[in-house]
N, C-alpha and C positions, 0 to 999 in steps of 0.2 A: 504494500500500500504505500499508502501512503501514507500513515499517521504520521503518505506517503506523500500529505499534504497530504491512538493513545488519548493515552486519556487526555479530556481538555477540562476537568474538572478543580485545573488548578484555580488556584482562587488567588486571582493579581489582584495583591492588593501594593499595589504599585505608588509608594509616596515619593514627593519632592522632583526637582526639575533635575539636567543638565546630567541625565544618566544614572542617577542615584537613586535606588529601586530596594525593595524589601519585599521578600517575598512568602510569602505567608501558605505553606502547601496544608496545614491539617489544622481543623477546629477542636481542642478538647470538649469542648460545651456542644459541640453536633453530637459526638460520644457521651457527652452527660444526661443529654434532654432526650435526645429520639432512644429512649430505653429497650424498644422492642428491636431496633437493629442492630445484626450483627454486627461485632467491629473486621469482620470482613467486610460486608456489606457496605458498612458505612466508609472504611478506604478506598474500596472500589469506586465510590461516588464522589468523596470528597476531592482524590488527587485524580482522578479520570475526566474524565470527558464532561413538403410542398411551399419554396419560401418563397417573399416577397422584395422584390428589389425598388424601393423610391428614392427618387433621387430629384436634386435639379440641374445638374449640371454635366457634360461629360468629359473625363480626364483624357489625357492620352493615355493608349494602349499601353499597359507595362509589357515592355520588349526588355526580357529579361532568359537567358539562359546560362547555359555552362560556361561558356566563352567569359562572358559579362561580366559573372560573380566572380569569376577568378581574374580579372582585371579589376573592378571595381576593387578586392582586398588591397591592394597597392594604393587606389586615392583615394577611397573611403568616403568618396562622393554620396553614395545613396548605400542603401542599409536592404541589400536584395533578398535576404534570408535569414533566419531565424536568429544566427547567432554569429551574421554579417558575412562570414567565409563558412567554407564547405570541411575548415579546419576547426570551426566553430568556438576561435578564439578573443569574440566579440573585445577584439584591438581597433582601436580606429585609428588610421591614421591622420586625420585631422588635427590641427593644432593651433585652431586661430585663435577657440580657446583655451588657455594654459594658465600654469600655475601662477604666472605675474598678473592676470588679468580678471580670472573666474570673478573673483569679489566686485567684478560689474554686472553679472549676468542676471537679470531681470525678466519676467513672466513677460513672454512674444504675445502670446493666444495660448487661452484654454477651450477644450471641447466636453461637454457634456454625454456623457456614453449612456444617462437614463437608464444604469442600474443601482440594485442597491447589493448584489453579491460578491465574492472572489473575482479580482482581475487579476490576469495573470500573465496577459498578452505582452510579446514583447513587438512592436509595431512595427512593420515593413514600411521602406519609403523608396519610390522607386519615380523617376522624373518630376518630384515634385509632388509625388502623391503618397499618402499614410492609408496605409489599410492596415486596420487594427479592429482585434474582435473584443466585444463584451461578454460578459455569461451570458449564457444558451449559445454562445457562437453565433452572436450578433456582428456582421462582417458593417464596417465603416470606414466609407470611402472619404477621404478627408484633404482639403488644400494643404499642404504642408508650409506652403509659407502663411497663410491666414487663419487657416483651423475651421474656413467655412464647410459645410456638408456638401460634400458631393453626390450621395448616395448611400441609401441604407439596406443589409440583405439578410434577410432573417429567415431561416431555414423553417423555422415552425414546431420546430420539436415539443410534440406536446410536453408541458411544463408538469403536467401529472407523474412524468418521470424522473424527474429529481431526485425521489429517495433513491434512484438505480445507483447514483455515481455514491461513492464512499465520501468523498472527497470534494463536497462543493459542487454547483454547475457551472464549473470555471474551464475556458479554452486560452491554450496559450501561442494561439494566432496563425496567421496563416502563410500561404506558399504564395508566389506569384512569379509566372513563366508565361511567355509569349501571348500577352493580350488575356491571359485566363488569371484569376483570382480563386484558388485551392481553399478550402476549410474542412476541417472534419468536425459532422456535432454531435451532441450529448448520445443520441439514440444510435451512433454510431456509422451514418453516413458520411460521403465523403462528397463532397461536392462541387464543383467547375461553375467558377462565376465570372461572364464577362466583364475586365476590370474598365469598358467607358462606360456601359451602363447601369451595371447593378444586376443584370437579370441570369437566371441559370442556365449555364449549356448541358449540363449531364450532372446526373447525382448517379451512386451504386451505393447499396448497402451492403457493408463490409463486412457483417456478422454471418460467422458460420455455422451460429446453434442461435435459431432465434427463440429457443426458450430461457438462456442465457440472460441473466443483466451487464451485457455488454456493450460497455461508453467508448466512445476518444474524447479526451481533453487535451491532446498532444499536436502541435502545428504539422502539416506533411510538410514532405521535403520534394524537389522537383530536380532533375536530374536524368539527364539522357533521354529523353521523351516519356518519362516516368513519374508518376506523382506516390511517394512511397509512404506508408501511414503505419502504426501500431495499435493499439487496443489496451482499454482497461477493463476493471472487472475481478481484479484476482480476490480481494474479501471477499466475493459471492463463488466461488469456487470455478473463474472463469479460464478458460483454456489462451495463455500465449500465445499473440501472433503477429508476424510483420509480411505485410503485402504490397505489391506494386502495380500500380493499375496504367496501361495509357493517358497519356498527359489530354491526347487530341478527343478519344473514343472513351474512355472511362473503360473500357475491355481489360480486366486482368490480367496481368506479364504472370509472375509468379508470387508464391505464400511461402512463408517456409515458419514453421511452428516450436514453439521452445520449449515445448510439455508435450512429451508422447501422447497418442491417444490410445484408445480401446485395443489391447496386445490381440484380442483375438481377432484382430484385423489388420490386413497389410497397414504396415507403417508409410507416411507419406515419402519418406527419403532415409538412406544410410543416417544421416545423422540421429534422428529418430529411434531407430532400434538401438542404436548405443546407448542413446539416454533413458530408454527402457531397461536396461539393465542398473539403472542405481534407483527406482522407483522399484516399491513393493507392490505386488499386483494384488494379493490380500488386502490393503486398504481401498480396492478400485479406484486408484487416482483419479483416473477421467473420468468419473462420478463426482466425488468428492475433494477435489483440491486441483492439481493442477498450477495453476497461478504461472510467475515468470511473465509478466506480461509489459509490454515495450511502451511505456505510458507517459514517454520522456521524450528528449531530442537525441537527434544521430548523431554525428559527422561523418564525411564523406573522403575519400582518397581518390581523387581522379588518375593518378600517377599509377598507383597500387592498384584500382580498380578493386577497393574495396569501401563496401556500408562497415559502420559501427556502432552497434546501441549497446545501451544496458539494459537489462533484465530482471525484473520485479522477484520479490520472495514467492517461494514453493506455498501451497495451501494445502491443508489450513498450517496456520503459524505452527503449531505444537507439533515438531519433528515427532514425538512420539506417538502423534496420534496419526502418522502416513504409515505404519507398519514396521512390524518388530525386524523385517528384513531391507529398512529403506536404505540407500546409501546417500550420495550426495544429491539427488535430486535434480540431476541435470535441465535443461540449462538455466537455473534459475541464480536470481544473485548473483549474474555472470556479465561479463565485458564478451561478445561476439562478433565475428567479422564474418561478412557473406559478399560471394562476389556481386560485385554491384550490376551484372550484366542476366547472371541467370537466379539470384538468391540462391545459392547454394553455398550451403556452410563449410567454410576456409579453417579457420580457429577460433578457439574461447579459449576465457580465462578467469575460473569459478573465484571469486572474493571470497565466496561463504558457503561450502559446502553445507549442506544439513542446515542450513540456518532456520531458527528458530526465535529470531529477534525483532522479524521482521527487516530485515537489512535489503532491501531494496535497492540496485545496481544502477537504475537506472537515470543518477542524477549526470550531468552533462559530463561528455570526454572532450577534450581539448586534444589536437593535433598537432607537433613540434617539434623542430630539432632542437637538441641541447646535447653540448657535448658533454660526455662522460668517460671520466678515463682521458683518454690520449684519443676517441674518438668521436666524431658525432653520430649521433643515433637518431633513428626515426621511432619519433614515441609517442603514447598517448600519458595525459593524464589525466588522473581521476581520482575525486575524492566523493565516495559514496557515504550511506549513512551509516556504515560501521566504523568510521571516525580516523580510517586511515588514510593519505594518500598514497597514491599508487604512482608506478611509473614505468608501464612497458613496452616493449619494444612493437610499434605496431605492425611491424610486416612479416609475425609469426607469433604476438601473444605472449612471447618472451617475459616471464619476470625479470623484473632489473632492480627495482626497490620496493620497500612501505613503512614507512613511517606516519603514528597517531598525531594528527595534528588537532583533538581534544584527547582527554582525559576517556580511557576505555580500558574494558574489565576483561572481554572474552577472548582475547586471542594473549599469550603469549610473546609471539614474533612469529616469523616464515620459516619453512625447512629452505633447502637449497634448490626445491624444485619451485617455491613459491606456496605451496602451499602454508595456509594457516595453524600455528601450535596452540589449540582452542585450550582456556581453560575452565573449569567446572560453570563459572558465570557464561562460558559460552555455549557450553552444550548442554544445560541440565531444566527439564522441563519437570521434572515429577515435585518440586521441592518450587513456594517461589521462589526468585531470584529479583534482583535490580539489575535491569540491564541498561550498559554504559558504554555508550550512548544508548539511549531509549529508542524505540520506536520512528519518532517524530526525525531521529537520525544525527549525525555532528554536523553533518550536511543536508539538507532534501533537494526537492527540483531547484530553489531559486538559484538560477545560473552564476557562477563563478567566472572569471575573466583569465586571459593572459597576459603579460605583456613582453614579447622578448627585448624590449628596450632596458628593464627593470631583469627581465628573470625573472618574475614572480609571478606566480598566479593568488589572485583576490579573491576569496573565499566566504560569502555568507556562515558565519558559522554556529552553531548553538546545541543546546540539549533541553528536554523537555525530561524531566526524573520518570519513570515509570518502572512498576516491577508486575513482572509476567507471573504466570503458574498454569501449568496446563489445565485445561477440564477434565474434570472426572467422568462425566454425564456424559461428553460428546461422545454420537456413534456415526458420523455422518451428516450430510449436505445437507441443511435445515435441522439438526436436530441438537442443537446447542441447548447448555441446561439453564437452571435459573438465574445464575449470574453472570452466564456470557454476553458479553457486550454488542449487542444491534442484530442477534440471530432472529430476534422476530419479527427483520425485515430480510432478512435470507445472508445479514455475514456469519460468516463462514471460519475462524477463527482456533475453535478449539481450544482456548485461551480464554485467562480471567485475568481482570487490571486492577492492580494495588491491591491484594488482599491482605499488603502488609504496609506502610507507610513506604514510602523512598526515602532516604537518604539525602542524596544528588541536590543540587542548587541549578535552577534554573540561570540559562543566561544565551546571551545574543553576540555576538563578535563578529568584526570584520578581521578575517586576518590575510593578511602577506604572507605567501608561503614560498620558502626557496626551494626547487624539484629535485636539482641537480644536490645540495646540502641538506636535502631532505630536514629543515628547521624553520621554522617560525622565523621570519625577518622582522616582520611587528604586529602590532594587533592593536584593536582599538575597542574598546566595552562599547557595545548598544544598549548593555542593559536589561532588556526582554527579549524573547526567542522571538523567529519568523517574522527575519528582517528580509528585504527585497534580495532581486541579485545586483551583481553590478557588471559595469561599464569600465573600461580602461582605456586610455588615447595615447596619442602621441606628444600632446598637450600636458603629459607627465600629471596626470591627473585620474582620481578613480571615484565613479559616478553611483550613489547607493541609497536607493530610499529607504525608510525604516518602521518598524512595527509600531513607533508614535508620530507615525505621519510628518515624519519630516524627509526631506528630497538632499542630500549634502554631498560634497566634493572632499578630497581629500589628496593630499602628495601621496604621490604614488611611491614614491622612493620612502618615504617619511614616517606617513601615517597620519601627518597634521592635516588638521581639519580645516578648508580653506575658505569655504561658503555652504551657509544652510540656509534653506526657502521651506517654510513649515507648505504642507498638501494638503493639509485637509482632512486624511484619512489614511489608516495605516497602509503600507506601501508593503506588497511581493513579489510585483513583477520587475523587471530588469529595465533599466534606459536603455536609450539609441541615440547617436547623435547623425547628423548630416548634413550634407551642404545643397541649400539649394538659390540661384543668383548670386552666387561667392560669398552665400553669411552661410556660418555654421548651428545649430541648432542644436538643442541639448531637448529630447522630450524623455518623458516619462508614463504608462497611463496607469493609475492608481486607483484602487479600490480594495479595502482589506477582505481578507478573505482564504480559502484554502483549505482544508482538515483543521487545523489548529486555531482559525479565522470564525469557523461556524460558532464556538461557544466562547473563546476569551478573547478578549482586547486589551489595548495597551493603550489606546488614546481614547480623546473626552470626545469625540466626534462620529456623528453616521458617516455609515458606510455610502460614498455617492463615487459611480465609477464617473473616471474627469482623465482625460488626457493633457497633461501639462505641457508645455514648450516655452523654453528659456533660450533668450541669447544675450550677446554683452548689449548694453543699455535698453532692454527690452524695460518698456513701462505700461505694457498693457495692466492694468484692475485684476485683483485677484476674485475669482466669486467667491460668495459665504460661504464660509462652513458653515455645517448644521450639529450643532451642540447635540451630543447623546444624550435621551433624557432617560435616567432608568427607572423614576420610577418610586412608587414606596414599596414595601414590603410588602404583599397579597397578603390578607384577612379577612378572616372573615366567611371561608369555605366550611359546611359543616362536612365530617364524617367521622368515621369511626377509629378508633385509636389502633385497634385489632386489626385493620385493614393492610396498617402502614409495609408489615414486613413483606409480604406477598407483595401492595405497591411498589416494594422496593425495587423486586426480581422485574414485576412488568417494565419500569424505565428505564433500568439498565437493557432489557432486549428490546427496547422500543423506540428508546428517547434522549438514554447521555450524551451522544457525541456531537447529536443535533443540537438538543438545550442547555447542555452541561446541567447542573446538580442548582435543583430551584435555591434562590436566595445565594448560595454562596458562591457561584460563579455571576458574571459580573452581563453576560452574552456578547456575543460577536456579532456576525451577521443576521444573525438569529437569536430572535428574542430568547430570554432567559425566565421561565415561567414561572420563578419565584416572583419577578418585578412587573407581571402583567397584570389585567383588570381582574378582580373577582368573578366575574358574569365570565368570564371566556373561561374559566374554570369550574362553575359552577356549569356552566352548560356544555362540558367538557365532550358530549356525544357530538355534539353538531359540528363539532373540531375533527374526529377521529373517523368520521362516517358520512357517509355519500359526498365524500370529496370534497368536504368544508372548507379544504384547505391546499387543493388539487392544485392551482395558479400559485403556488409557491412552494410547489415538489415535492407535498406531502404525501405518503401514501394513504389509502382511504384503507383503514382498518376492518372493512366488515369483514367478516368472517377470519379475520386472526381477531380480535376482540370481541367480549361480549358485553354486556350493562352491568354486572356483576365486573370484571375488571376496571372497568372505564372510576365505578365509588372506588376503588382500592388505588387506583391511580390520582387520582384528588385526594386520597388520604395523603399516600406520601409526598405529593406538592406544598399540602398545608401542613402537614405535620414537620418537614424540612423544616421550609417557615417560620413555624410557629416554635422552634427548637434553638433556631439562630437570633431568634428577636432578641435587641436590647432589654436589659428590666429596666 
């Protein structure tokens, strides 16, 4: 996952300015007052959790291909792909603004994206124009120099599917090649929009089990007449997969999958039977888990003529519960390379055998030479959420280094083959554990930078505390017990969160990492977790919004902080900068949100997605923020005191990750049902049932609840409540 963007039941209680935070993870007095809850229970709570194109105006055609994007890397004129080059080491080389100058840079235009969820987009500019997606994979065609609307394209995906995605209905933007505008959305489509009008040339639906809750929230890549895409889905026991469809025709090239499927059936490719051999066929994986799913960005090697992504955790989390004869779970929590011509798998290289941490592969590779030794290498790196950086040779998968660059429990070090020397916090599922880095990861998706001017790559970095324990109860896909977290909307897990306090101290870091002296060069506190990514130029400067809504620059060599422009709202997705009529541009688009976004915050403001752009003496008006209001405390619900512990088990399978833990989490993008009206809980049925709540990706409960659940569910809201209230 993405907890893959865990629990979000921390309770920030976040005091005083300029980075200075305290962090408050367990309430004694929730343990003194709610008497009927276990003190399982209550850690479990407390530290857990057909489109339309209008437009008015028409751009020119983006005339963008292979040629382009690897020219364009050398001036850094327009911003052609996801993560600028096909080396996906979002460097610009641009420099007009730099470190002597930045503390002029002033808001150009801001654009209104009319959401209120996760943004996560990092926005393509290509002649002057910005295509940049909102949640639901809301495509917006946009002047780059003025921020007027060009066009708006919105796929449609009924919004009743929301609860599908784990993780937010957030898209991190899209592709653009020769006149067509690529997105993939929530329900898993992939779709061709002509970039002058707005309107669609071809959609395919990319799912190959349509009983599956399989999403994309991941930008495609476009490449050799090819528009290439992954899939999410692994919390619901969803099967990995990367596909490449024609750029012109939407006609499928090839699939190639990362989780075996059904053994008593020919396997799709050699790769495939290999990786059936470290899966237990006893647990029927492709029923029940699977996972491995590519729900991130690639890079690409045109040289090498090799794809590279990462690879999501095996399902369900609890190794022990894939079978007593599982091995490593092929290809899951893995770095893979497929020839970019036929998808056909070249090499891997497993991070996390067996993982059981949830360590998910799939946050960004960076492409680069650095020499090593007396020679230069061609390498990838990568730091995933098992908190280590990696650094190997990419034209065979080669280990070369790793070093932890946070604070981590399960591994040991590497044998000489690379592989990991796990220790008991790394493999042990039957006991809980606190695993370090958490879930949420030392790293998630929000992109990391390079710079070979520096040597460094810039690192979002953080930890959210959580400790694992396997379930006892789980036998199977939908059949999670009373404590497993969100099985009564189909995750898949096998896992229970915090049944014992954490430990661990939350925190947020930008740091400098040197690949080649595998060491921290500097870092800098943000304070709170599930800070944006960043930007790095030639302008000796590194570009990083933040989880209290502020937008700031910093030496890249340094670490010092040069300029900060408060946003409005906390920030996770990545800048861009470009040049378009010889001014440079520094945009951002911002909207807090994510897995970890759904129930905590770190700033006093709504969630409103807003695409920012900055240049030197820009004086355009900043819009309002809108002040979070949260509320009093809910009273005033009657029920019964006997209800509460059973309401406990319903909200944990129902409700934590969405609401966090009524009263003591603070909500995200999503209300926190402690701080709502009484009447929306008193009539808590017309919420849970015939779609009360369908237009904001609720699932309609009927028939997994009944009226008899729904009083036990109001117990434990008011009873929370009424446990945490001041005397």
């Amino acid at each position: 996952m993405n907890l893959s963007e865990g629990s979000r039941g921390i309770h920030d209680n976040f005091k005083g300015g300029n980075g200075m935070y305290a962090i408050q993870f367990h309430r004694p007095q929730f343990h003194r007052r709610v008497g009927k809850l276990s003190p399982a229970a209550i850690m479990t709570l407390s530290c857990c959790f057909g489109g339309i194109g209008v437009g008015t105006a028409a751009p020119k055609a983006a005339a963008v291909d292979e040629a382009k994007i690897i020219a364009n890397a050398k001036s850094g004129k327009d911003w052609p792909t996801n993560a600028l080059d096909y080396a996906a080491t979002r460097f610009s080389r641009l420099k007009k603004i730099d470190s002597g100058n930045v503390a002029k840079l002033g808001l150009a235009w801001s654009y209104n994206l009319e959401s209120t969820r996760g943004v996560e987009a990092t926005p393509i500019v290509v002649d002057g124009v910005m295509y940049v997606t909102a949640p639901w994979a809301v495509v917006h065609a946009i002047d780059a120099r003025t921020g007027k609307q060009i066009w708006t394209y919105d796929p449609k995906t009924p919004r009743s599917i929301g609860w599908k995605a784990c993780c937010d209905v957030v898209n991190r933007g899209v592709a653009v090649s020769n006149g067509k505008v690529y997105v993939g959305s929530l329900d898993a489509r992939l779709i061709a929009i002509d970039a002058a009008t707005g309107k669609k040339v071809w959609e395919q639906d990319t799912k190959t089990d349509a009983a599956r809750k399989i999403t994309i929230t991941s930008a495609p890549y476009v490449v050799r007449g090819k528009v290439i895409i992954g899939n999410g889905g692994g919390e619901y026991g969803v099967r990995g997969y990367v596909s490449a469809y024609d750029a012109e025709t939407g006609a499928i090239k090839w699939r190639w999958f990362v989780t075996p499927g059904d053994p008593s059936k020919p396997f799709e490719d050699e790769s495939q039977a290999m990786a059936a051999l470290t899966w237990d066929p006893s647990s029927k994986y492709w029923e029940n888990g699977g996972g491995g799913n590519v729900w991130n960005t690639m890079a690409i090697d045109p040289e090498l003529n090799l794809l590279y992504f990462g690879t999501g955790q095996p399902g369900p989390w609890a190794k022990n519960k894939r079978g007593p004869a599982a091995g490593d779970s092929l290809f899951t929590a893995s770095i893979v390379a497929l020839n970019l011509d036929s998808g056909k798998y070249v090499w891997h290289y497993q991070e996390n055998p067996r993982d059981t941490s949830d360590y998910d592969s799939v946050m960004d590779l960076i492409l680069t030479d650095v020499k090593i030794g007396n020679r230069m290498r061609k390498v990838i790196l990568h730091a995933p959420k098992n908190g280590f950086f990696y650094v190997l040779d990419r034209t065979n998968g080669q280990f070369i280094s790793a070093k932890n660059f946070v604070n981590q429990t399960w591994a040991y070090g590497f044998d000489a083959n690379g592989r990991p020397i796990e220790t008991r916090e790394g493999t042990s599922t039957d006991k809980p554990f606190e695993a370090v880095p958490g879930p949420f990861g030392g790293h998630n998706w929000q992109a990391m930078s390079y710079s070979p001017l520096t040597g460094f790559a810039y690192i979002p970095a953080h930890n959210v505390p959580l400790v694992l324990e396997s379930e006892g109860d789980w036998k199977g896909q939908d059949s999670g017990g009373p404590m497993s977290p969100m099985s009564g909307i189909g995750w898949n897990l096998a896992m229970m969160a915090n049944s014992k306090p954490p430990t661990g101290k939350a925190f947020g870091r930008l740091i400098a990492w040197d690949p080649v002296k595998q060491k921290e060069a500097w870092g800098v506190d943000l304070g709170a977790p599930w800070n944006g990514g960043t930007l790095v130029t030639a302008g000796k400067l590194v570009f990083q919004g933040t989880a209290d809504a502020h937008f700031k620059a910093f030496d890249a060599k340094s670490g010092k902080q040069l300029w900060d422009s408060p946003v409005g709202s906390g920030v996770v997705a990545a800048p861009v900068t470009y040049l378009v009529d010889g001014k440079q541009y520094v945009s951002i688009a911002v909207g807090w949100g994510g897995v970890y976004g759904l129930a905590a915050r770190h700033s006093e403001f709504q969630t409103r997605g807003t695409v920012y752009t900055f240049a030197l003496g820009g004086k355009a008006a900043m819009p309002a923020f809108e002040p979070y209001k949260l509320g009093p405390l809910i009273a005033g619900v009657k029920y019964d005191p006997k209800d509460v512990p059973e309401g406990t088990s319903l909200y944990v399978r129902n409700c934590v990750f969405c609401h966090g833990v009524p009263g003591v989490d603070k909500g995200g993008n999503i209300r926190n049902l402690g701080y709502v009206n009484k009447d929306l809980i008193q009539n808590l049925d017309q919420v849970l049932f015939n779609e009360g709540y369908a237009a904001e990706g609720m699932p309609d409960y009927k028939g997994k609840l009944n009226a008899a659940d729904v009083e036990k569910l109001k117990a434990f809201i008011q009873g929370v409540a009424d446990s945490i209230r001041p005397k």
